[in-house]
C-alpha positions in Angstrom: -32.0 38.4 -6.4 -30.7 37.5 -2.7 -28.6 34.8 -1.9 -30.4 32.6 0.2 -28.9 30.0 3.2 -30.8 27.3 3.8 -31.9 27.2 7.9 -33.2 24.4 9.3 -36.2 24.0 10.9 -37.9 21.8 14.0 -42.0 21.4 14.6 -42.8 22.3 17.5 -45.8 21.4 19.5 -46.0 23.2 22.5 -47.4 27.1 22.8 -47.4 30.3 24.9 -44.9 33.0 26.6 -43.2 30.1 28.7 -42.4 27.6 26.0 -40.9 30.6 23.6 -39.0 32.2 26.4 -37.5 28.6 26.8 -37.0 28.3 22.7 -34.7 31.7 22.9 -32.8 30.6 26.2 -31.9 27.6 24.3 -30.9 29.7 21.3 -34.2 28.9 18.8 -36.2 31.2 17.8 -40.3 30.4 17.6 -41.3 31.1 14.1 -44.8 30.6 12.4 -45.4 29.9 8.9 -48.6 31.1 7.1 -51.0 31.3 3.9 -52.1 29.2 0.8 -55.3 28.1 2.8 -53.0 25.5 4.8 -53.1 25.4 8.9 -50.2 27.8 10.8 -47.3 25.6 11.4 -45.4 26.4 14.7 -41.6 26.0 13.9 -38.3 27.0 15.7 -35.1 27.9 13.9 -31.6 28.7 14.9 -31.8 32.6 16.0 -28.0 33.0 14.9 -29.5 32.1 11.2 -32.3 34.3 10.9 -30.4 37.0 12.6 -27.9 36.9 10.1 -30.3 36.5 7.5 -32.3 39.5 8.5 -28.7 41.5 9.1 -28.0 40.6 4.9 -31.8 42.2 4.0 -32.9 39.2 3.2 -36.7 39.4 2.3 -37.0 35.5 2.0 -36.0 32.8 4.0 -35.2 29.5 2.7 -36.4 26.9 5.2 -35.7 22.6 5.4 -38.6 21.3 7.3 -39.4 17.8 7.1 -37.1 16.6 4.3 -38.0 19.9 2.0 -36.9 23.2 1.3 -39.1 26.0 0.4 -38.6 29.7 0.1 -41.1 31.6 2.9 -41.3 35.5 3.0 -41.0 37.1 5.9 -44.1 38.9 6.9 -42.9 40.4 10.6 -40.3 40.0 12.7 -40.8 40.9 16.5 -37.4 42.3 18.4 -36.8 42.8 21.8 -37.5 45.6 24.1 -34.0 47.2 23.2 -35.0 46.6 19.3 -31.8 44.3 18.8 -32.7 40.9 19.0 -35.7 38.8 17.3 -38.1 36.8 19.7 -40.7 36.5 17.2 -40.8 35.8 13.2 -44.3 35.1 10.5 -43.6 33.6 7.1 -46.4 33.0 4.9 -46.0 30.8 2.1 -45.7 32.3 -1.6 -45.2 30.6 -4.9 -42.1 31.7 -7.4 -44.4 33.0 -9.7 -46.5 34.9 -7.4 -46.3 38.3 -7.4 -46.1 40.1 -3.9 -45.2 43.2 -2.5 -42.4 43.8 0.0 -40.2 47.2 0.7 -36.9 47.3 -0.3 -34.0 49.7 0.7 -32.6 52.7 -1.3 -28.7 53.0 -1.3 -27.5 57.0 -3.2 -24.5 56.0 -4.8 -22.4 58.5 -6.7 -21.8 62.1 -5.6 -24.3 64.6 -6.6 -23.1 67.9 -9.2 -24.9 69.8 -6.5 -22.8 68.8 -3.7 -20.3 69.5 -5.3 -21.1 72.7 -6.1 -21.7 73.2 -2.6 -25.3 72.1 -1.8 -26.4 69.1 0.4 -27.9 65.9 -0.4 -31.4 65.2 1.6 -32.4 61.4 1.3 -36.2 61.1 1.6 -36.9 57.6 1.5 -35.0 55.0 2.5 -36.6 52.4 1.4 -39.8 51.8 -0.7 -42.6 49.3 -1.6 -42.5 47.2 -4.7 -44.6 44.7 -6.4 -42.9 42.0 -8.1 -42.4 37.8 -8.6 -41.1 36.4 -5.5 -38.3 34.8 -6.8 -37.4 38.8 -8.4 -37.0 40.6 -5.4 -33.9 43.1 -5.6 -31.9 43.1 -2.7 -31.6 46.9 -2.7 -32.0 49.4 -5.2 -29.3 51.7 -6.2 -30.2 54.9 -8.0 -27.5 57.4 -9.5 -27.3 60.6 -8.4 -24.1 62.6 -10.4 -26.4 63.9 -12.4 -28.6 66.1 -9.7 -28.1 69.5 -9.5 -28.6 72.5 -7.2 -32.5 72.5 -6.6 -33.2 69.1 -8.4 -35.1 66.0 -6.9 -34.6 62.4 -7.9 -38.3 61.2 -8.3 -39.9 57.7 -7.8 -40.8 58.0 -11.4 -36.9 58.3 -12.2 -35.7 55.6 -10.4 -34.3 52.1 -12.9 -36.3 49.4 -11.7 -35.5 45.8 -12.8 -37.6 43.9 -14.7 -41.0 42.8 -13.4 -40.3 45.0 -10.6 -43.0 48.0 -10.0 -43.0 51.1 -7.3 -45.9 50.8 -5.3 -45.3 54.5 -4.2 -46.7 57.8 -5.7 -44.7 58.5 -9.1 -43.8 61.9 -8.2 -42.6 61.3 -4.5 -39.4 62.5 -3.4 -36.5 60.0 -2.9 -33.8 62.7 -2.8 -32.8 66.2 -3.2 -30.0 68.4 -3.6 -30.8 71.7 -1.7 -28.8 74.8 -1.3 -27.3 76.0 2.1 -29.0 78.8 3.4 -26.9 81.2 5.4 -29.0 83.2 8.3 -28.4 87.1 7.8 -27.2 89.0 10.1 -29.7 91.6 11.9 -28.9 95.0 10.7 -27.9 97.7 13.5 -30.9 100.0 14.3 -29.9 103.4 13.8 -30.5 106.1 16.2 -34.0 107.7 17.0 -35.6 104.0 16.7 -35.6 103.6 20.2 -37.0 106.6 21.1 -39.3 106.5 24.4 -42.7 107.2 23.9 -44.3 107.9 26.9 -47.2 105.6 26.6 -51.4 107.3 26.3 -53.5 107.1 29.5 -56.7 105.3 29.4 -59.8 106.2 31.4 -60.1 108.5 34.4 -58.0 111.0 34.6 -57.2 112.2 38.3 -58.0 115.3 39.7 -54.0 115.7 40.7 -52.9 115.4 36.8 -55.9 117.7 36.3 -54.7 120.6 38.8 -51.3 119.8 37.3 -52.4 120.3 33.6 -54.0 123.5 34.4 
């Protein structure tokens, strides 16, 4: 379950490119909150919140707007140009004992038997969609891996899910592997009479000088 600070939010009335730009100069960030058959509400929050928010993984948000506080999942977040900064964040509104499906990250922990027998560990997915109850999303799963071996794959099937919590992706999908190194071999050295010259065949007309030479 992720811990969840409360941000704050302001209505706001006033649309387009020109009101935003002057939201984020002033260090809000324009946010719109959707779903449950209700009209979009156009909100700004503190981009220093969210930002930190998003930094932790969070999948929710808990909002104050109005005098409440309700939990909102985040839908899509828009960044920047340079892909650092937000400018642009949907919520839609979900009850606690809705289930939903969001993607959570994958974090290897442990050292694999095939490392240390001198393979390398190949991470596939680094993060994967679940469906579960809003108020059970995990943070981030953390799958053992001590137990792989030389050649062996940790499957989506063998991953420890928590309760209520369901892969969305195929069962028998990848998440990692422990491979062997493959060393390149080196060419052997071509031994003599392989590079013999051939002189090559001549196609077509023969001319009459290599004729009066043959005779």
């Amino acid at each position: 379950m992720e811990m969840k600070t409360i941000i704050k939010a302001e209505p706001r009335s006033s649309a387009g490119t020109r009101s935003a730009r002057a939201l984020r100069q002033a260090g809000q960030l324009p946010v719109i909150i959707y779903g449950h058959g209700e009209a979009p509400e156009s909100v700004a929050m503190p981009l220093h919140d969210v930002e930190n928010s998003l930094a932790h993984g969070a999948r929710m948000l808990q909002v104050e707007l109005g005098g409440n506080t309700q939990q909102y999942l985040i839908k899509k977040v828009q960044y920047d140009h340079l892909g650092t900064t937000p400018v642009h964040v949907d919520l839609t509104r979900v009850a606690l004992d809705e289930r939903v499906k969001v993607r959570v990250g994958i974090e290897l922990r442990g050292v694999a038997k095939g490392v240390s027998d001198g393979g390398v560990m190949e991470q596939h997915l680094a993060d994967m969609e679940v469906e579960c109850l809003m108020a059970d999303i995990p943070e981030t799963l953390h799958p053992f891996i001590t137990h792989l071996e030389l050649g062996t794959s940790l499957l989506v099937k063998d991953l420890e899910l928590p309760d209520g919590v369901v892969a969305m992706n195929d069962p028998d999908e990848r998440v990692a592997t422990v491979r062997a190194l493959v060393e390149e071999a080196e060419p052997e050295p071509a031994e003599e009479g392989d590079e013999a010259s051939v002189e090559p065949e001549r196609i077509g007309r023969v001319r009459k000088e290599d004729d009066a030479g043959a005779s």
